[in-house]
NUTOR-810962 format. One record per atom (N, C-alpha, C, O): residue number from 1; residue in one letter; x, y, z; atom name; chain. Coordinates in steps of 0.05 Angstrom, whole numbers, plus 5000, padded with zeros to 4 digits. Example, Ala and Ser with C-alpha at 12.3 -4.5 7.8 and 13.67 -1.06 7.14 Angstrom:
<pts>
PT / i / aa / east / north / up / at / ch
PT / 1 / A / 5264 / 4886 / 5156 / N / A
PT / 1 / A / 5246 / 4910 / 5156 / CA / A
PT / 1 / A / 5264 / 4934 / 5156 / C / A
PT / 1 / A / 5285 / 4934 / 5169 / O / A
PT / 2 / S / 5257 / 4955 / 5142 / N / A
PT / 2 / S / 5273 / 4979 / 5143 / CA / A
PT / 2 / S / 5258 / 5001 / 5157 / C / A
PT / 2 / S / 5268 / 5023 / 5161 / O / A
</pts>
This chain:
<pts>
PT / i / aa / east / north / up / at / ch
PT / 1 / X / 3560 / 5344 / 8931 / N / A
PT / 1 / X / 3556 / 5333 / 8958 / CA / A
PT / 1 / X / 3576 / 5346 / 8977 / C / A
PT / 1 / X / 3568 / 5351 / 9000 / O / A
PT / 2 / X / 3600 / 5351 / 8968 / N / A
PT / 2 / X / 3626 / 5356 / 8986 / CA / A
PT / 2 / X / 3615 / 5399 / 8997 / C / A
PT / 2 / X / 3614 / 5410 / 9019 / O / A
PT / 3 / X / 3609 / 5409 / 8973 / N / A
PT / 3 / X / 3596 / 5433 / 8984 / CA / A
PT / 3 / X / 3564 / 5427 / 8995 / C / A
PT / 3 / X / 3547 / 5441 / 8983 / O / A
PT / 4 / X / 3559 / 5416 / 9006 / N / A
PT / 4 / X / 3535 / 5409 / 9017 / CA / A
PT / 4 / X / 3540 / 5403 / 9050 / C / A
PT / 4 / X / 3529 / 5413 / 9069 / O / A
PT / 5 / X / 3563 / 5381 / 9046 / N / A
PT / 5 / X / 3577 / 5379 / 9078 / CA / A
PT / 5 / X / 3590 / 5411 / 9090 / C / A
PT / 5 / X / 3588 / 5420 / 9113 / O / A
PT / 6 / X / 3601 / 5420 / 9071 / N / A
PT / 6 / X / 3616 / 5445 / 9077 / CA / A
PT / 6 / X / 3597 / 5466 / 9083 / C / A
PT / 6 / X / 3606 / 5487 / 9092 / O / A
PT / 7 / X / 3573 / 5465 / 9079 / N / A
PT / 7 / X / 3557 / 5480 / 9083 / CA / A
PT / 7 / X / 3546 / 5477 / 9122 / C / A
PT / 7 / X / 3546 / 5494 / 9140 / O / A
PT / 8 / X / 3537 / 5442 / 9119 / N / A
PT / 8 / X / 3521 / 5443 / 9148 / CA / A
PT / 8 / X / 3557 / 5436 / 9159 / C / A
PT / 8 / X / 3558 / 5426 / 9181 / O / A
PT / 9 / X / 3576 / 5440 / 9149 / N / A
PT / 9 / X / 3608 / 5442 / 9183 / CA / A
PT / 9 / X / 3603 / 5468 / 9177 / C / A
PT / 9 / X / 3612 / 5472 / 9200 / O / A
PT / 10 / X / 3597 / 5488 / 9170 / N / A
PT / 10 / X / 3596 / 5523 / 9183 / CA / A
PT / 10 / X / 3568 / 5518 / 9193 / C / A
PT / 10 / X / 3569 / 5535 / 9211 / O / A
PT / 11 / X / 3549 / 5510 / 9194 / N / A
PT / 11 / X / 3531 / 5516 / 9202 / CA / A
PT / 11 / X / 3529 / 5507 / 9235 / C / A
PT / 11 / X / 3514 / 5517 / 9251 / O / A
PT / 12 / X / 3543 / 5490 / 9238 / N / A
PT / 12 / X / 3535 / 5468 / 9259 / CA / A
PT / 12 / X / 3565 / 5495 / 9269 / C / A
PT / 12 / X / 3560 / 5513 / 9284 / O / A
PT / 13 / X / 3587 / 5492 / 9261 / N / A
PT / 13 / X / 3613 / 5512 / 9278 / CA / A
PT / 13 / X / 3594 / 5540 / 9293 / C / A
PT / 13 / X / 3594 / 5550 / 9315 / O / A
PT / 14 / X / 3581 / 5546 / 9270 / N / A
PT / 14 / X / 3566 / 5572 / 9285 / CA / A
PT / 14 / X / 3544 / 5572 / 9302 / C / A
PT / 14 / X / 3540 / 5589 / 9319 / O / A
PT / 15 / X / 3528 / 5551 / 9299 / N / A
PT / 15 / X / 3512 / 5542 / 9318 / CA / A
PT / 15 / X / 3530 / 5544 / 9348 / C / A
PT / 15 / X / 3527 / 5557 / 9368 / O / A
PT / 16 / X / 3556 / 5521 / 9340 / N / A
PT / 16 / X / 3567 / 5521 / 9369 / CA / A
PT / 16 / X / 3573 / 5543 / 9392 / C / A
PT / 16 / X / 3567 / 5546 / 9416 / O / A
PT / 17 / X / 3593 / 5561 / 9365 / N / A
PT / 17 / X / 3595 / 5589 / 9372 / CA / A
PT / 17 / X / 3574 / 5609 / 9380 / C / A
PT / 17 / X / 3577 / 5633 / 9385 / O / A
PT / 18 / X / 3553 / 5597 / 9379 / N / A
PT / 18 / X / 3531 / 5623 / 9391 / CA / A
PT / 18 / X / 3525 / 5641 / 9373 / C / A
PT / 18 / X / 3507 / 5657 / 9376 / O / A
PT / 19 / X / 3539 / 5641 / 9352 / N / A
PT / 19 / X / 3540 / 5655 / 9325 / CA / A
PT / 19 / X / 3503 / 5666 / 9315 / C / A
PT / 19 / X / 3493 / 5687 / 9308 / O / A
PT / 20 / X / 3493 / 5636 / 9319 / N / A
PT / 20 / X / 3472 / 5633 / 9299 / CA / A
PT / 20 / X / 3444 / 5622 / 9324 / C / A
PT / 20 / X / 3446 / 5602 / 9339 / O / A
PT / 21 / X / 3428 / 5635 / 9324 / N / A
PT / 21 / X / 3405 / 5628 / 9332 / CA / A
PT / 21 / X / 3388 / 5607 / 9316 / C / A
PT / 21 / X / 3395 / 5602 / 9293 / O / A
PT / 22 / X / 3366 / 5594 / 9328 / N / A
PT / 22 / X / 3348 / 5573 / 9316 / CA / A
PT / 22 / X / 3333 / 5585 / 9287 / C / A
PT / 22 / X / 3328 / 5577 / 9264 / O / A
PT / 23 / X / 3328 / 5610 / 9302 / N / A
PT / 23 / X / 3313 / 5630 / 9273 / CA / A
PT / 23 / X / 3325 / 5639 / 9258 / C / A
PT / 23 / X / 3313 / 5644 / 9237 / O / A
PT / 24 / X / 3358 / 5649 / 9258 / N / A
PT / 24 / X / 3375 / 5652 / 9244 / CA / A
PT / 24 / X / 3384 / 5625 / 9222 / C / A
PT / 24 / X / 3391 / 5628 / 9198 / O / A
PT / 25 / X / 3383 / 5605 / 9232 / N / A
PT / 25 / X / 3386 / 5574 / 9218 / CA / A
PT / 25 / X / 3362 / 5576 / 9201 / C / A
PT / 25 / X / 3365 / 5579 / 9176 / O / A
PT / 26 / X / 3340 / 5574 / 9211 / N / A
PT / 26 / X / 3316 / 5566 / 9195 / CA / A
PT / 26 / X / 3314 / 5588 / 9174 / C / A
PT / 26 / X / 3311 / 5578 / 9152 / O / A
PT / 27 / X / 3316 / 5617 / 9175 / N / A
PT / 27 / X / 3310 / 5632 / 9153 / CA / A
PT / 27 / X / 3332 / 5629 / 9139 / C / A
PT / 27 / X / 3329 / 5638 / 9116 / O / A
PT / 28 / X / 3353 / 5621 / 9143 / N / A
PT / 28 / X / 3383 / 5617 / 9117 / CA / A
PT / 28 / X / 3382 / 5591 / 9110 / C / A
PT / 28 / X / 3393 / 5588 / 9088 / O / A
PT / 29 / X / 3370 / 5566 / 9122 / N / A
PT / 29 / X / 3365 / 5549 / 9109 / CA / A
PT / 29 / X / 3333 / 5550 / 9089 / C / A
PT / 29 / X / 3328 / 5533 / 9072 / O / A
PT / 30 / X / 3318 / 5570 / 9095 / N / A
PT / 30 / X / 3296 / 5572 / 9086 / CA / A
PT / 30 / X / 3305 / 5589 / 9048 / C / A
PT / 30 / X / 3295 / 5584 / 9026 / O / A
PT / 31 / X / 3326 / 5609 / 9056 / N / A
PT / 31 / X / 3339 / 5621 / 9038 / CA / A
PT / 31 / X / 3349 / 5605 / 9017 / C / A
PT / 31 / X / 3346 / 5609 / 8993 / O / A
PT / 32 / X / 3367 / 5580 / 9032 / N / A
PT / 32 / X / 3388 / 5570 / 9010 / CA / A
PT / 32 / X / 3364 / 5549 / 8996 / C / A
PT / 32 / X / 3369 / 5540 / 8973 / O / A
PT / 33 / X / 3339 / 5541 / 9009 / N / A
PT / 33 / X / 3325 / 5515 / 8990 / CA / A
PT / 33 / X / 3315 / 5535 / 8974 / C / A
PT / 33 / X / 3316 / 5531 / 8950 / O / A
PT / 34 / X / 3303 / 5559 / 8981 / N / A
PT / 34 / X / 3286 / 5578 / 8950 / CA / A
PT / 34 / X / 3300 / 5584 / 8938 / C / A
PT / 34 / X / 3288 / 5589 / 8918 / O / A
PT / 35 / X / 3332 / 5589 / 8933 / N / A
PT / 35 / X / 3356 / 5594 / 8920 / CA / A
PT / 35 / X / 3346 / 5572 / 8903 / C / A
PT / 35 / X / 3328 / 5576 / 8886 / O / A
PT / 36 / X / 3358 / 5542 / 8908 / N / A
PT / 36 / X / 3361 / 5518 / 8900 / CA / A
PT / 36 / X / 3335 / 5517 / 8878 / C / A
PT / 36 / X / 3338 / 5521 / 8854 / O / A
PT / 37 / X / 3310 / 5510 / 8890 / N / A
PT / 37 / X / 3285 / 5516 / 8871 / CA / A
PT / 37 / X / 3284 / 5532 / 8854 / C / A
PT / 37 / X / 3282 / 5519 / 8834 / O / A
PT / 38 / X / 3284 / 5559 / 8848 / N / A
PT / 38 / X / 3281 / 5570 / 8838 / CA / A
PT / 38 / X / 3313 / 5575 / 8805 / C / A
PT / 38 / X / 3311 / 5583 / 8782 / O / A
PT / 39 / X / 3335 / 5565 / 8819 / N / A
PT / 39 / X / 3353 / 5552 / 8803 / CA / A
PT / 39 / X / 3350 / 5529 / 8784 / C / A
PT / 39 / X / 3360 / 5528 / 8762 / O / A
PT / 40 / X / 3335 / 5513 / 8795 / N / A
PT / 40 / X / 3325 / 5486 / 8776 / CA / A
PT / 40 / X / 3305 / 5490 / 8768 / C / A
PT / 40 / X / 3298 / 5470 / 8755 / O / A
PT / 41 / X / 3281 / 5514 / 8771 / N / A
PT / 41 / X / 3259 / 5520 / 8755 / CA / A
PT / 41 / X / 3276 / 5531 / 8722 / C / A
PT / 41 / X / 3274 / 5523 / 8698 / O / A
PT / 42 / X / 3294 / 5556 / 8738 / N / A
PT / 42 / X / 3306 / 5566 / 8711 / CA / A
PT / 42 / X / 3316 / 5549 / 8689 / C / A
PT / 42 / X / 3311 / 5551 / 8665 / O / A
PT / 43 / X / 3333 / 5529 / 8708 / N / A
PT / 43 / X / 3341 / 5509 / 8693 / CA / A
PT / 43 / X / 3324 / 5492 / 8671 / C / A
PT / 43 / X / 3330 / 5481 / 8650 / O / A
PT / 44 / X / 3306 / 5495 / 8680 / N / A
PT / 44 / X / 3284 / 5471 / 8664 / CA / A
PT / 44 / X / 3265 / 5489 / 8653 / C / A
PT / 44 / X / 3243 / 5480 / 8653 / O / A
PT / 45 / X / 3268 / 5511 / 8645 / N / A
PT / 45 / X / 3250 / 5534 / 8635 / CA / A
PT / 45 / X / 3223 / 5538 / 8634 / C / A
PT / 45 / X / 3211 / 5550 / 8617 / O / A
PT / 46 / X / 3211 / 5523 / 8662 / N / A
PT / 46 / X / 3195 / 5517 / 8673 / CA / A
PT / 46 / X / 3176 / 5549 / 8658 / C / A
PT / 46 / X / 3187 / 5569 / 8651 / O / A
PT / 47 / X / 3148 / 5545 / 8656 / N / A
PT / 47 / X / 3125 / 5565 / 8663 / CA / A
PT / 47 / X / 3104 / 5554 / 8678 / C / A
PT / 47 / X / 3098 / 5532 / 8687 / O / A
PT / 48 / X / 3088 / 5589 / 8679 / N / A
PT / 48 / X / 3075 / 5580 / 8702 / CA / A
PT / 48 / X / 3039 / 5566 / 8688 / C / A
PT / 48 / X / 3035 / 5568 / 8663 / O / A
PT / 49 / X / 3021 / 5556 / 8702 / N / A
PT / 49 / X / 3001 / 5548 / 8688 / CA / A
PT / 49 / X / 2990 / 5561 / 8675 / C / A
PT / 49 / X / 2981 / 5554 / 8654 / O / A
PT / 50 / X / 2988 / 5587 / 8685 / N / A
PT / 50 / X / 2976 / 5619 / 8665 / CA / A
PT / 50 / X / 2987 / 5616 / 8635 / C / A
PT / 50 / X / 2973 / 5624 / 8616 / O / A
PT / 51 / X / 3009 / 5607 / 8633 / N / A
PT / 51 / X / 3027 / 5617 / 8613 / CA / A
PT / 51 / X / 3026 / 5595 / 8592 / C / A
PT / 51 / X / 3032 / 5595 / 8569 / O / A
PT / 52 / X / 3011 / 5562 / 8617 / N / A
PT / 52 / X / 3016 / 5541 / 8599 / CA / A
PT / 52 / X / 2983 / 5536 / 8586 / C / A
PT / 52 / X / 2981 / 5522 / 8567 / O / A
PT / 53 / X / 2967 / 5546 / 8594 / N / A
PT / 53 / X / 2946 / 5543 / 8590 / CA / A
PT / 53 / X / 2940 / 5557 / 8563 / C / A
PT / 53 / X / 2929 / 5545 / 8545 / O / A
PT / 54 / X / 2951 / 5593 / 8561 / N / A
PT / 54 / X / 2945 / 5605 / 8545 / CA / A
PT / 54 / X / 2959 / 5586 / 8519 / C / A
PT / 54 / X / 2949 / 5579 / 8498 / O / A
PT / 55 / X / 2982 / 5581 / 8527 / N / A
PT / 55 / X / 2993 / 5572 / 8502 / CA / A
PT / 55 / X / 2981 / 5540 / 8488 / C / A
PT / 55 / X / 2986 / 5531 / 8466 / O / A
PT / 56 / X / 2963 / 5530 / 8510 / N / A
PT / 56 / X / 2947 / 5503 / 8499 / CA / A
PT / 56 / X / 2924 / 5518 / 8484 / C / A
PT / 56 / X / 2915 / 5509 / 8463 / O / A
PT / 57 / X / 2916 / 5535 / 8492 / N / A
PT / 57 / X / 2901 / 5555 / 8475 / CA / A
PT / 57 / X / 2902 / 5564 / 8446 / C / A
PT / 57 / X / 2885 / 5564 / 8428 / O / A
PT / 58 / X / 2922 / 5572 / 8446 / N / A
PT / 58 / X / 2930 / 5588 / 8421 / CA / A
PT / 58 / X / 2939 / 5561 / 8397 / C / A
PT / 58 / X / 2933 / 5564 / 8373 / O / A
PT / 59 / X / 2954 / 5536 / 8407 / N / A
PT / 59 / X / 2949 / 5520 / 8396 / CA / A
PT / 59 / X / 2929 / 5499 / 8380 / C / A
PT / 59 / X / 2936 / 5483 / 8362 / O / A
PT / 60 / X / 2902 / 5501 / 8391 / N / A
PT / 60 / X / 2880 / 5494 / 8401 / CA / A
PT / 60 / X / 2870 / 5498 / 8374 / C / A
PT / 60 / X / 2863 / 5483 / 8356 / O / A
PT / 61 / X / 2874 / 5536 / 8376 / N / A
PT / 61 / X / 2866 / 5553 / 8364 / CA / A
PT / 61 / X / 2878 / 5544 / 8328 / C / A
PT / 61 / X / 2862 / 5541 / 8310 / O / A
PT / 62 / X / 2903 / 5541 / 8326 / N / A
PT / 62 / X / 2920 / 5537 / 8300 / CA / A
PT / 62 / X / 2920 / 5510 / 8295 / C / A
PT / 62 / X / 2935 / 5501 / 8278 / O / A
PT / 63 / X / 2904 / 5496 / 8309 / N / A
PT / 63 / X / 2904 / 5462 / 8294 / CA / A
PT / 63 / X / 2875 / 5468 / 8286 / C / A
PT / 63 / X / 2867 / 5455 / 8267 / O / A
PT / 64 / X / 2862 / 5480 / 8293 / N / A
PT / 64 / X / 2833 / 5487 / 8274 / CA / A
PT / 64 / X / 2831 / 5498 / 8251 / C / A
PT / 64 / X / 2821 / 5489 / 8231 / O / A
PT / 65 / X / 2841 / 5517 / 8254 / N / A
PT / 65 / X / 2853 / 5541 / 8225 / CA / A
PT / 65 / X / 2863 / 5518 / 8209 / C / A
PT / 65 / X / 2856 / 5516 / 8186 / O / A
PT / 66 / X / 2880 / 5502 / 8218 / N / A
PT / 66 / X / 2897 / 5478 / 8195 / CA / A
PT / 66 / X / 2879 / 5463 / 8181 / C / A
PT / 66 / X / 2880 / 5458 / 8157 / O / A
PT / 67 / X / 2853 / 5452 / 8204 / N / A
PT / 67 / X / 2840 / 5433 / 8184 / CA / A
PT / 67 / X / 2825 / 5439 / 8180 / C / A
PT / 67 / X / 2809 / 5421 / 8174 / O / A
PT / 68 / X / 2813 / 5473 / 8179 / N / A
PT / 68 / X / 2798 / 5490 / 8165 / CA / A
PT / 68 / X / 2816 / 5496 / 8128 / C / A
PT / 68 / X / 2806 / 5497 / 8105 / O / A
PT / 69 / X / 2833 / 5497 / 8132 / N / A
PT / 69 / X / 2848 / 5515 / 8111 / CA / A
PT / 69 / X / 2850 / 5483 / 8102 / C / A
PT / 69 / X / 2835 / 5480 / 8082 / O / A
PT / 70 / X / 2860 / 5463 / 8107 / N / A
PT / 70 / X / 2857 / 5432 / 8089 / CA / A
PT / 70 / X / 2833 / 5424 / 8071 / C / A
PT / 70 / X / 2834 / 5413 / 8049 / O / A
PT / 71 / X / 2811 / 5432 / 8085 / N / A
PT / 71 / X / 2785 / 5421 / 8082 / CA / A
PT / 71 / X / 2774 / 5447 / 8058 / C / A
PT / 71 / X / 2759 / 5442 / 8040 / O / A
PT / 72 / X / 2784 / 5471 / 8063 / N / A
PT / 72 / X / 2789 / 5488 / 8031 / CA / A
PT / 72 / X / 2792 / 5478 / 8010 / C / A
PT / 72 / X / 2777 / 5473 / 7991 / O / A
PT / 73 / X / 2821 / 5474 / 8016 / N / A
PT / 73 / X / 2850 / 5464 / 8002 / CA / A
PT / 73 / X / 2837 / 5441 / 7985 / C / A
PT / 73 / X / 2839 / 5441 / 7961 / O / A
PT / 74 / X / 2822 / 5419 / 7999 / N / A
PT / 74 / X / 2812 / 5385 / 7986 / CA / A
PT / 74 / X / 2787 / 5395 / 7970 / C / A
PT / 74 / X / 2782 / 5383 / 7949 / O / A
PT / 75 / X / 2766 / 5420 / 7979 / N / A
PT / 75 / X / 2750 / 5423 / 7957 / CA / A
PT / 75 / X / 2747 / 5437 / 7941 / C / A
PT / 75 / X / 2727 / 5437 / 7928 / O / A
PT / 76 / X / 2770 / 5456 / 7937 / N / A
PT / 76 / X / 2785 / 5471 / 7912 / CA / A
PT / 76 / X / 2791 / 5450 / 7894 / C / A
PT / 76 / X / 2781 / 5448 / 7871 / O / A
PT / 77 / X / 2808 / 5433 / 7905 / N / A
PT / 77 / X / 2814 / 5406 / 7887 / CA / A
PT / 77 / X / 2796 / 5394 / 7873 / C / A
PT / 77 / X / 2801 / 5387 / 7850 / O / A
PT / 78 / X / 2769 / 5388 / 7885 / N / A
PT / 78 / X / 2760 / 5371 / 7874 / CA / A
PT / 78 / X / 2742 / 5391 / 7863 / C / A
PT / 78 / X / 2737 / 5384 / 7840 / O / A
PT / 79 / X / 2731 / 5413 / 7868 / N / A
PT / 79 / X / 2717 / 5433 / 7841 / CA / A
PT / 79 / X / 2741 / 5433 / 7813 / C / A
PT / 79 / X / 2736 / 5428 / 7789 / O / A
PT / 80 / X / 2769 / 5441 / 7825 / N / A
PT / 80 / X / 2789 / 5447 / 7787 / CA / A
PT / 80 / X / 2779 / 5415 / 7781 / C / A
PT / 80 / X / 2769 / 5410 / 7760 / O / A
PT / 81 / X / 2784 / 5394 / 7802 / N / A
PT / 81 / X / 2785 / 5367 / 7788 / CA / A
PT / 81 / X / 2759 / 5366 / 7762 / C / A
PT / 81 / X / 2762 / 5359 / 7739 / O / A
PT / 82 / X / 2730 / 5377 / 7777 / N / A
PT / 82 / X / 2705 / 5370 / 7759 / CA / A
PT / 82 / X / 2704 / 5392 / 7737 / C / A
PT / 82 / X / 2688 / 5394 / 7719 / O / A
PT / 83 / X / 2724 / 5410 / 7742 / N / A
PT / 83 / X / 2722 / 5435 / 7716 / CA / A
PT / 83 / X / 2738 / 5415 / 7691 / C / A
PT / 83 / X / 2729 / 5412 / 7668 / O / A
PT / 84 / X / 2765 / 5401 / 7703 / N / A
PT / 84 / X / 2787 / 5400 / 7689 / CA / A
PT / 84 / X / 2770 / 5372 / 7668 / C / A
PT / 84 / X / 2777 / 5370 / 7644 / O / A
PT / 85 / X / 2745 / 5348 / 7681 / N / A
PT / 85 / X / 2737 / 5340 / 7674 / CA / A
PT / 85 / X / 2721 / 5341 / 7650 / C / A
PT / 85 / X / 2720 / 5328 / 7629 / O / A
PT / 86 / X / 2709 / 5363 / 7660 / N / A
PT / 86 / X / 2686 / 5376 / 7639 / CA / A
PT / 86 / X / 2699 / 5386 / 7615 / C / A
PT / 86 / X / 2690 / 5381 / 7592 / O / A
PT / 87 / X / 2727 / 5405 / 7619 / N / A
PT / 87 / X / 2731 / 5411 / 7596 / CA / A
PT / 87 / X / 2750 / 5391 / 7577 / C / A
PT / 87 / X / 2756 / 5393 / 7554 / O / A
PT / 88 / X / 2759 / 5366 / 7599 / N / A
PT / 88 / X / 2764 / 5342 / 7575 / CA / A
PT / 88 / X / 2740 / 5338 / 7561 / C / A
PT / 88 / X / 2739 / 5342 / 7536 / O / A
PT / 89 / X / 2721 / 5332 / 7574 / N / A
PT / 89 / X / 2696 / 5318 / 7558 / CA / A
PT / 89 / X / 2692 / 5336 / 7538 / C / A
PT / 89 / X / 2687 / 5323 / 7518 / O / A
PT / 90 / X / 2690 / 5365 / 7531 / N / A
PT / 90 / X / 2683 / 5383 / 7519 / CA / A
PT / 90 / X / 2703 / 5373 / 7490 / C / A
PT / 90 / X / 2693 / 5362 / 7471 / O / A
PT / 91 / X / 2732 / 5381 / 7494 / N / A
PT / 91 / X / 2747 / 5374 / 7475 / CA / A
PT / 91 / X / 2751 / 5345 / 7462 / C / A
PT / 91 / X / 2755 / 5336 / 7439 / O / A
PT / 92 / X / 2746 / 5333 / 7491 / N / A
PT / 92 / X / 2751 / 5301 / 7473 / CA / A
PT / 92 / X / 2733 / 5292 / 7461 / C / A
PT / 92 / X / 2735 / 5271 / 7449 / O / A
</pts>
């Protein structure tokens, strides 16, 4: 907060001083909020929808393959299960 005040007392001193025009204010205040944003995007490792979409995609994609490759997996099982049966019945 305290660099925040320290920011608008030079701003407002240079204003006084003639320093700084209305358009000079607005494009350095326009400067320091896309600074700010684009700091707390980084921060939060934000992507963009392009990036979030593909990747709902590709997941999309690998929860199918999973309960493709399960649904293998359960009737491999239950064919060794009716082999493993048969050849009890055979021996027993």
């Amino acid at each position: 907060m305290e660099k925040y005040n320290n920011f608008l007392r030079n701003i407002t001193e240079l204003i006084e001083k003639g320093l700084f025009t209305s358009k000079e204010l607005q494009k350095e205040v326009q400067n320091a909020f896309k600074f700010k944003v684009e700091r707390m995007i980084n921060e939060f490792n934000l992507v963009s929808r392009e990036e979030f979409e593909v990747q709902k995609k590709i997941i999309a994609k690998l929860q199918k393959d999973i309960i493709q490759i399960k649904k293998k997996k359960n009737l491999e099982k239950k064919n060794l299960l009716k082999i493993l049966t048969k050849l009890l019945k055979i021996s027993g």
